[in-house]
C-alpha positions in Angstrom: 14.7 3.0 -12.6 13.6 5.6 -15.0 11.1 8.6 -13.8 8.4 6.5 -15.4 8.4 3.4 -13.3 9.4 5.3 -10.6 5.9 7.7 -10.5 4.3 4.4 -10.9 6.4 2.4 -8.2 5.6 5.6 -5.9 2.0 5.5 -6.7 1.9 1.7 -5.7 3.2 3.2 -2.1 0.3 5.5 -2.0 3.0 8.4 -2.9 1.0 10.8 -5.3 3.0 13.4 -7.1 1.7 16.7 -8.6 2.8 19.9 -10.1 1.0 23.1 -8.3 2.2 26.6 -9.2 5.0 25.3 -11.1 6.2 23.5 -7.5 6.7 19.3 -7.4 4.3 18.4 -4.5 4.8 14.8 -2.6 1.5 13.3 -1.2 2.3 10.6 1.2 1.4 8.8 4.1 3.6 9.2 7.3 6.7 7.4 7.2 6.4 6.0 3.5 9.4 8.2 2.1 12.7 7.0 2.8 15.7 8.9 2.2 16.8 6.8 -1.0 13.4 8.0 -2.3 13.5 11.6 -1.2 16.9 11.5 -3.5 15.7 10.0 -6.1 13.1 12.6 -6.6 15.1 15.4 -5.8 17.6 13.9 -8.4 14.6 13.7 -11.3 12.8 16.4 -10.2 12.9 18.3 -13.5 11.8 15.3 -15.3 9.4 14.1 -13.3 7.6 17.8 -13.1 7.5 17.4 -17.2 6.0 13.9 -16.9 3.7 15.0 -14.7 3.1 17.8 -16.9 2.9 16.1 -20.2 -1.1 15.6 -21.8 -2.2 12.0 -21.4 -2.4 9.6 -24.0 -5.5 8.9 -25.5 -7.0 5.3 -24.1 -6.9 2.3 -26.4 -10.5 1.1 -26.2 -11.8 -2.4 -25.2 -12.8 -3.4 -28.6 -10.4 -2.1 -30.8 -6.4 -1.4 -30.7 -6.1 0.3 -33.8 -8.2 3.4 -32.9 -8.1 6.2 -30.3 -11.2 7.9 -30.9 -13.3 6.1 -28.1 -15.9 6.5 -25.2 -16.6 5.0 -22.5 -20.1 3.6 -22.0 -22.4 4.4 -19.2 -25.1 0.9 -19.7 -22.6 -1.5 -18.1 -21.6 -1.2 -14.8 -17.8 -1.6 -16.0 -17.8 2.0 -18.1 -15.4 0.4 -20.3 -13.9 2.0 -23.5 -15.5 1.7 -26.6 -14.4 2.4 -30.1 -16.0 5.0 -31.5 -15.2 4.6 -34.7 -15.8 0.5 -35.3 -19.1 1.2 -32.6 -20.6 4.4 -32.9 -22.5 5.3 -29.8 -26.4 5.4 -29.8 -28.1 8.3 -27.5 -27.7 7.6 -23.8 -24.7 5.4 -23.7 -21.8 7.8 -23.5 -20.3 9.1 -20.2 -17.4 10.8 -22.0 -15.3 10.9 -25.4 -11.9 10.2 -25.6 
């Protein structure tokens, strides 16, 4: 399992990993970390903390999988992406620009 899949396997446990003060912080319910895990992320700490740590990529939007410049639109209860190049917003519709 690579430190990818296993922040995303961990999340899917309700397991939520952070970086605070330049520490790895482990969220989890009672009884949810088993020792296999609590090795595995001592093991990958260093990566993990620079996953963690790493910008996130931009969104592809709903419409359109060749641009990144999107936003999400605030008139349908979905806010889904929107390309903002191929559909230029109009005042009123964006909640935020990606």
């Amino acid at each position: 399992m690579t430190p990818t899949e296993l922040i995303a396997d961990l999340r899917a446990r309700g397991i939520i990993l952070s970086v605070v003060d330049s520490r790895l912080r482990v969220d989890a319910p009672r009884g949810v970390i088993t020792a296999d895990i609590r090795e595995w992320i001592a093991t990958h700490k260093a990566k993990l903390m620079e996953l963690l740590l790493r910008p996130p990529s931009p969104p592809y939007s709903y419409l359109c999988q060749r641009h990144t410049r999107c936003w999400r639109c605030a008139v349908h209860t979905d806010n889904y992406w929107v390309c903002g190049i191929c559909h230029p917003p109009y005042d009123g519709q964006i909640v935020e620009w990606w």
